[in-house]
VEXDREN-2710 file (C-alpha; in Angstrom, 1 decimal):
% VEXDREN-2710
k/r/px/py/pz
1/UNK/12.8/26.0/8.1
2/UNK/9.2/25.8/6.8
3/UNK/8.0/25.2/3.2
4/UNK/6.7/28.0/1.4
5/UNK/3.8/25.9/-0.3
6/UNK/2.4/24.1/2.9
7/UNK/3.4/26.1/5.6
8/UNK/5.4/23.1/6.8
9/UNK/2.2/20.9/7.2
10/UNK/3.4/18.3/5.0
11/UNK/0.1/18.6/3.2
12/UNK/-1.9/20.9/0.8
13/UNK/-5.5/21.4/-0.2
14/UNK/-6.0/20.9/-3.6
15/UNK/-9.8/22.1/-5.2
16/UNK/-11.1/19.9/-7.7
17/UNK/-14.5/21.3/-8.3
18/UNK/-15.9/24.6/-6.9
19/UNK/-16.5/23.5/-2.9
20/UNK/-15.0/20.7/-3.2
21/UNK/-10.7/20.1/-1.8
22/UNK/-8.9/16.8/-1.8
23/UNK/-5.7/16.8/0.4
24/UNK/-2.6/15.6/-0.9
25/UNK/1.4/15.4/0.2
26/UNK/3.1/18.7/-0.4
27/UNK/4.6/18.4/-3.9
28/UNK/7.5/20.2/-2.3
29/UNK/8.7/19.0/1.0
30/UNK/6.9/15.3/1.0
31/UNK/7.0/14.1/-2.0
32/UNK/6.0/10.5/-1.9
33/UNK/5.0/10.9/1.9
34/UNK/8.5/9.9/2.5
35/UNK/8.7/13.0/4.9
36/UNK/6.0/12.0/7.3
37/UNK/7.2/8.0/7.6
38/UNK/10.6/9.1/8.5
39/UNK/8.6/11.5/11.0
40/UNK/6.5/8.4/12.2
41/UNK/9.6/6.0/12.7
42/UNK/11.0/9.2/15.0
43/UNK/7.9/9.6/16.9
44/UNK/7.3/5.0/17.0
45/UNK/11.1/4.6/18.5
46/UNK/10.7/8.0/21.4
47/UNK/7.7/6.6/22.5
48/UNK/9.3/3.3/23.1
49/UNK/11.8/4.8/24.8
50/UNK/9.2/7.0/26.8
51/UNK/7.0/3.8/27.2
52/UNK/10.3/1.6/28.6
53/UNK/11.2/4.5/31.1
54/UNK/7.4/4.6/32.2
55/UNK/7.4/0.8/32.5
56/UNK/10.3/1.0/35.1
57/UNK/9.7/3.4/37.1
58/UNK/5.6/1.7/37.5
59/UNK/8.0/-1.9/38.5
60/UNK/10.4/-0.1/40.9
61/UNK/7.4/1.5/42.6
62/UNK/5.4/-1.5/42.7
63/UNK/8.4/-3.6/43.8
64/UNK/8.7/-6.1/41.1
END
């Protein structure tokens, strides 16, 4: 399900003078950035696991 606000970006434009945007966490659905680090520590520990996989398969070919 996406947020309403950002469209489920995480983030929203804010304007603070005419021509002129700031981005900030969506009030909504990332409050704190809390939703994005969780997001990170997901995306940090599958690449591990992509990056060990990777790893073994280069030393089984090699013959290490």
């Amino acid at each position: 399900m996406q947020c309403n606000k950002c469209e489920g970006q995480r983030v929203i434009w804010v304007e603070i003078t005419p021509g002129l945007t700031k981005c900030q966490p969506c009030p909504v659905c990332n409050a704190d950035g809390q939703a994005v680090a969780e997001e990170q520590k997901e995306f940090e520990q599958i690449y591990a696991e992509l990056s060990e996989k990777r790893d073994a398969k280069i030393r089984r070919a090699v013959g290490d």
